[in-house]
N, C-alpha and C positions, 0 to 999 in steps of 0.2 A: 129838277132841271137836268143833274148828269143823268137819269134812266133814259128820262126823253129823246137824250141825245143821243142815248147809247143805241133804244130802239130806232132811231132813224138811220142810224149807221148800219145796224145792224139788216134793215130792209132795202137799205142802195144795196149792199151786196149778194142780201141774195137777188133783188131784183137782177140783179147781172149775172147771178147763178144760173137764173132760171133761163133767161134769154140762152145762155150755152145748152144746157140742158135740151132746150127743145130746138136747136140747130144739130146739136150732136145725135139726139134719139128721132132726125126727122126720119128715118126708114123704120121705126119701131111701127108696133101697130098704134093706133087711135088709142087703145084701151090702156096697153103698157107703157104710153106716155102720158096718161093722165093719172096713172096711180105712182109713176116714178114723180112727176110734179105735187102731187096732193102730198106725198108722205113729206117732199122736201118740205114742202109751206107747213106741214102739221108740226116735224120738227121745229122748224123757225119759230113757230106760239109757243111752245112748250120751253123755249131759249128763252123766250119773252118773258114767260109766269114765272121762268128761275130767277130773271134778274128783278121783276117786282118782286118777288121772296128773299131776294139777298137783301134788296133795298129798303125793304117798308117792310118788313117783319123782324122782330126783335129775338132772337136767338139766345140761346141758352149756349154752355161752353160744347154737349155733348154734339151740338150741330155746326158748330164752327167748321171743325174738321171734315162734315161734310159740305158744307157751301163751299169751302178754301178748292175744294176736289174739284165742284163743279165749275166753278169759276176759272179753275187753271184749265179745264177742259175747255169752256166758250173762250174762251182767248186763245188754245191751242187751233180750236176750228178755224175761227174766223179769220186770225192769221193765214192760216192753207189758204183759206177761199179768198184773202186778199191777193193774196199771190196769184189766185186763178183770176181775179180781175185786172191782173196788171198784164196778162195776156188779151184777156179781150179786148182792153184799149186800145192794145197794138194792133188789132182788126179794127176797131172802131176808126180809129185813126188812117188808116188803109185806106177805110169804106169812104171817109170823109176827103181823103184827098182825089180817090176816082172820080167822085160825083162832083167836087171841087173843078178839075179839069175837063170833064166833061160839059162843065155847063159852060166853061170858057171857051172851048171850042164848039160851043152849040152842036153837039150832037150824040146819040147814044151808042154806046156801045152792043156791039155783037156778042151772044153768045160764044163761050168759047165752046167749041166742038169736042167731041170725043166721053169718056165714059170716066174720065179723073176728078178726083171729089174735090169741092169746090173748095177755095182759099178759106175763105168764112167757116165753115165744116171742120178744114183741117184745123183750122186755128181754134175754134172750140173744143172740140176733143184733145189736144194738145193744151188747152188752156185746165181742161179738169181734169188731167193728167198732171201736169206740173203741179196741183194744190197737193195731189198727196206727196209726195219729196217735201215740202217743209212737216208736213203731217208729220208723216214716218221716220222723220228726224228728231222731230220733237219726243213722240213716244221714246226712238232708242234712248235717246239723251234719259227719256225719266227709268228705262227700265235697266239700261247698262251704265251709262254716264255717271248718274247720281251718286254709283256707290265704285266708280274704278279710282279706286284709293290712291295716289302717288305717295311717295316718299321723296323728297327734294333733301340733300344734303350740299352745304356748302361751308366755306372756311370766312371766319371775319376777324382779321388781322388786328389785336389793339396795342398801344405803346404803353400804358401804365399797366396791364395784364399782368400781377406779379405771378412768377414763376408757378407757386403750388397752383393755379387754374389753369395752368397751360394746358391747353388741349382738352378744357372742360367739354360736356357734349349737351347742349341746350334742345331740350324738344320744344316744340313750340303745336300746338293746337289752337284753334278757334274757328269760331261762326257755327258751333256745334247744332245750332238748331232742330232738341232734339219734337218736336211738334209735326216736323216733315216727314219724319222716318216711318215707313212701311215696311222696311227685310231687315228686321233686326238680326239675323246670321251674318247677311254682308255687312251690316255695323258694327258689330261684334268681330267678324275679318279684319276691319278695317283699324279698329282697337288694338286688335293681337298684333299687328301689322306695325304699330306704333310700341309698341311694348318691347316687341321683338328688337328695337334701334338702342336700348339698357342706355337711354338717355342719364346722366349723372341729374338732370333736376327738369324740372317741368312747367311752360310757365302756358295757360289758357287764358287766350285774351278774348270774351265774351263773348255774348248774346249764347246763352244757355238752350233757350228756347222762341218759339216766334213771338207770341203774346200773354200766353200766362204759365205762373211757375210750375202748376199741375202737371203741365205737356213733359215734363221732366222724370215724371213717377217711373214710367215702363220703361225707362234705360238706365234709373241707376244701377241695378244688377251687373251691367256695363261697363257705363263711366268711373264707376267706382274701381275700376280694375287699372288704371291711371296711376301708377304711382313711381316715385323717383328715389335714389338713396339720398337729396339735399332737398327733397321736399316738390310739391306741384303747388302753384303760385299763383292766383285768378284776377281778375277783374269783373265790373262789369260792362256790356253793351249797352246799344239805344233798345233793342228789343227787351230785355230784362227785368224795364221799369212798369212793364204793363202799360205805355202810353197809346198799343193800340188794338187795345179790347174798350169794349163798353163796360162799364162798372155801375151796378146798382149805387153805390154811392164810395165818397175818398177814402171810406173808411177802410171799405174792400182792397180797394187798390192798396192800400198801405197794407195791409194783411198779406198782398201777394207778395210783395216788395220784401215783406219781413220773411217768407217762407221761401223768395229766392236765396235770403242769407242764409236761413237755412240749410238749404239745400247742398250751397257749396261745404258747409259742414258734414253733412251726412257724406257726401261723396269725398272727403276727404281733401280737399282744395282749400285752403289759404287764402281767402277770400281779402284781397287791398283795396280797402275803402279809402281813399287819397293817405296812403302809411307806407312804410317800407321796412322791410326785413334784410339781416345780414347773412350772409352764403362765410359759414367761416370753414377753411381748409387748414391744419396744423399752425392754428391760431394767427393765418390771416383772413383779413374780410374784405369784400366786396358785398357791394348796395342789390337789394333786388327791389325796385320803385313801381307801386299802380295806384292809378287814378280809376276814377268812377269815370261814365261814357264824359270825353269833353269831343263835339260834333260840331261842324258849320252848317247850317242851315234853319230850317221851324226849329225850336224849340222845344215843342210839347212833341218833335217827331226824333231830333237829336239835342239834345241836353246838354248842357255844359257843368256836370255837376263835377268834374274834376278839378282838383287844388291841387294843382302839380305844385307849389310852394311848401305848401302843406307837407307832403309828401318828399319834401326834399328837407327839408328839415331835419339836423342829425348826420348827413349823408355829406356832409362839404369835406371830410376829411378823408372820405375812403377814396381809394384810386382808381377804382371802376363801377361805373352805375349803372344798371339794365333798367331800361323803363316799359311797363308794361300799360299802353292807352290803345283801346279797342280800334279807336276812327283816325287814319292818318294824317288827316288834316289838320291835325293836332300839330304836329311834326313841324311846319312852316309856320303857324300862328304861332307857337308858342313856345314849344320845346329848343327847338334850334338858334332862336336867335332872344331866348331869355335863359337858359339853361345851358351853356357850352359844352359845361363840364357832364352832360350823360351822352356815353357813350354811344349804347345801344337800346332801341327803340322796337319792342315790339308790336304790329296792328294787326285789324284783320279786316270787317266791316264791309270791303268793297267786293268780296268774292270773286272779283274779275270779273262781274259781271253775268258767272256762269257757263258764258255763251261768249267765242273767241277765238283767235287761230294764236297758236305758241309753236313755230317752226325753226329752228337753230334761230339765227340771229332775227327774225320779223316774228315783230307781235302785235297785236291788234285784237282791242276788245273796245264794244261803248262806254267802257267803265275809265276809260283814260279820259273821254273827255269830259266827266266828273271830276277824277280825280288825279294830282300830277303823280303822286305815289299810287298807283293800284295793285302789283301784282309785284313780289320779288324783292331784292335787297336794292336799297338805294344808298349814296353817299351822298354828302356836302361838307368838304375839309376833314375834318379825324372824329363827326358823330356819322351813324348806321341809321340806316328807319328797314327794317323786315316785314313786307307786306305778305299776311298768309293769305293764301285762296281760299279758306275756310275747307271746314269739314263736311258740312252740310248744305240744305240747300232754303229758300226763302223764296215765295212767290212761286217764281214755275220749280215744280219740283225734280228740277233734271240738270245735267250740264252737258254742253257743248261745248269742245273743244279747252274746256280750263276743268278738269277732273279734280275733283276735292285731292284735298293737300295735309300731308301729313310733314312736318318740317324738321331736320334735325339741323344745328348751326354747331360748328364746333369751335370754338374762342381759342385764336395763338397769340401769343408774346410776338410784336412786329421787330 
């Protein structure tokens, strides 16, 4: 049923492609308008036999990575050409109100005189001109966006903060999605780039990869280059559990599950399965707390396998608690008003969306009206929640206006 749908969507707009097409090519000759029309319709079946091959053909892992490509590509098109039909409406609608008024007034209009191209004309050629601008953005987003690294540094003021961590320096990473990554150089920049901020400890708050823990092989050389003098600290994401691959059978899935623990072993990461470790400085301590993905929504899509109780466990006596859970929605269900005593909340999960304006004081992304925490440091009385923009990217492979985020947090005595 969704194919069906998708191909009937997918023939309203070219059907209204093509209507511009042969308004804007009406001075071409007969022959060069019928081969610019046939190539466009030859395209559009060939968009067709992709989507029956995404949808009703059972893929192996080494093809994912190519369907994943072509499918962010038919979604990158047909967006543009959306855009191009929301000009020709604006004609359509035009056309509709001329002939509207004209029949009220019983009578037809005159030619307009002279040798200027007509409204319809203009507004077609102007209609498949505007499709490339979202196009061309799209691309930059995947070829510059993706990998323009930020460093965000900011201060979070605590009252039990004993003295020896004053002015500790917290890196924070996540949403590493190493599955997406094509220029391993600018990932590797983007690494060094992180490195270079001599963070005192390190805490990576999940989704490793997009769907299986293999996509991880060709960056550990990389990742593995992550390291802190009081140790890097992990969690996992909703993506990490493999809930959205196909699996020949549980047994598989549990296999990838176990070589994502793995994983964070070989790369050298502290992997907190609802447990918590101590940060000691000249013999004092402070808590570092992580849960497994805890998510609001499907289940089999975000998982609630997090025991933040669990997890807290042992930690009632220390004076300050960093808690690291991937999905911030955690933050208001449960941290906040079942937990007082943690101080600081690291997420990540919501990317911002990817795609968004961040302008001095105005910001704006669709991922706020997901989520009330999406991007930045938030307060509510004397606990933090730190939402990262993620490292990497998930679905389209590009950003707009919210550039991957590299975070350094530096902890003071208030």
């Amino acid at each position: 049923m969704t194919f069906v749908f998708e191909v009937i969507v997918l023939l309203l707009i070219d059907y209204h492609i093509d209507r511009a097409i042969r308004v804007a090519s009406a001075h071409f000759s007969p022959t060069a308008r019928r081969i610019i029309r046939m190539a466009m319709w030859t395209f559009t079946g060939l968009v067709i036999l992709g989507l029956a091959w995404y949808h009703f053909i059972k893929l192996g892992f080494e093809a994912e990575g190519v369907r994943h490509i072509m499918m962010v590509g038919i979604i990158i098109l047909y967006m543009s050409k959306l855009f191009t039909v929301v000009f020709l409406l604006i004609d359509d609608i035009r056309v509709g109100i001329i002939w509207l008024v004209d029949r009220l007034r019983k009578k037809e209009r005159s030619p307009i005189p002279g040798e200027k191209i007509p409204r319809s004309q203009f507004l077609a050629k102007a209609a498949l001109a505007a499709g490339t601008v979202p196009f061309g953005i799209s691309v930059f987003g995947i070829l510059s966006g993706s990998t323009d690294y930020r460093v965000r540094r900011l201060t979070i003021p605590l009252k039990n903060l004993p003295k020896q961590f004053d002015g500790i320096k917290v890196g924070q990473i996540s949403d590493i999605h190493s599955g997406t990554y094509y220029n391993m150089t600018e990932v590797k920049r983007g690494i060094d780039l992180f490195m270079a901020e001599k963070a005192d400890v390190i805490f990576f708050t999940g989704d490793l990869v997009n769907t299986r823990t293999r996509e991880v092989n060709h960056s550990i050389s990389i990742l593995n280059k992550i390291k802190a003098p009081l140790g890097v600290y992990s969690v996992t994401g909703n993506h990490d559990y493999g809930n959205y691959a196909l699996w020949a059978s549980e047994r598989d899935k549990q296999k990838n599950f176990a070589d994502m623990i793995e994983a964070h072993k070989v790369l050298g990461y502290d992997l907190l399965m609802n447990e918590h470790r101590v940060l000691e400085v000249d013999g004092v301590r402070i808590a570092v707390l992580g849960v497994e993905n805890w998510g609001m929504g499907p289940s089999h899509r975000f998982p609630k396998y997090g025991k933040l109780d669990q997890a807290f466990k042992g930690t009632e006596d220390l004076p300050v608690k960093l808690l690291l859970s991937h999905d911030p929605t955690h933050w208001d269900a449960q941290i906040r008003p079942d937990f007082p005593s943690i101080d600081v909340t690291f997420a990540g999960h919501t990317h911002g969306f990817q795609i968004g304006i961040e302008a001095a004081s105005f910001r704006w992304s669709p991922a706020q009206y997901r989520f009330k925490q999406w991007a930045g440091l938030y307060q509510t009385g004397n606990q933090y929640i730190y939402v990262n923009r993620g490292f990497g990217c998930i679905g389209y492979p590009g950003r707009i206006g919210i550039p991957p985020e590299l975070t350094i947090i530096e902890l003071k005595r208030a």
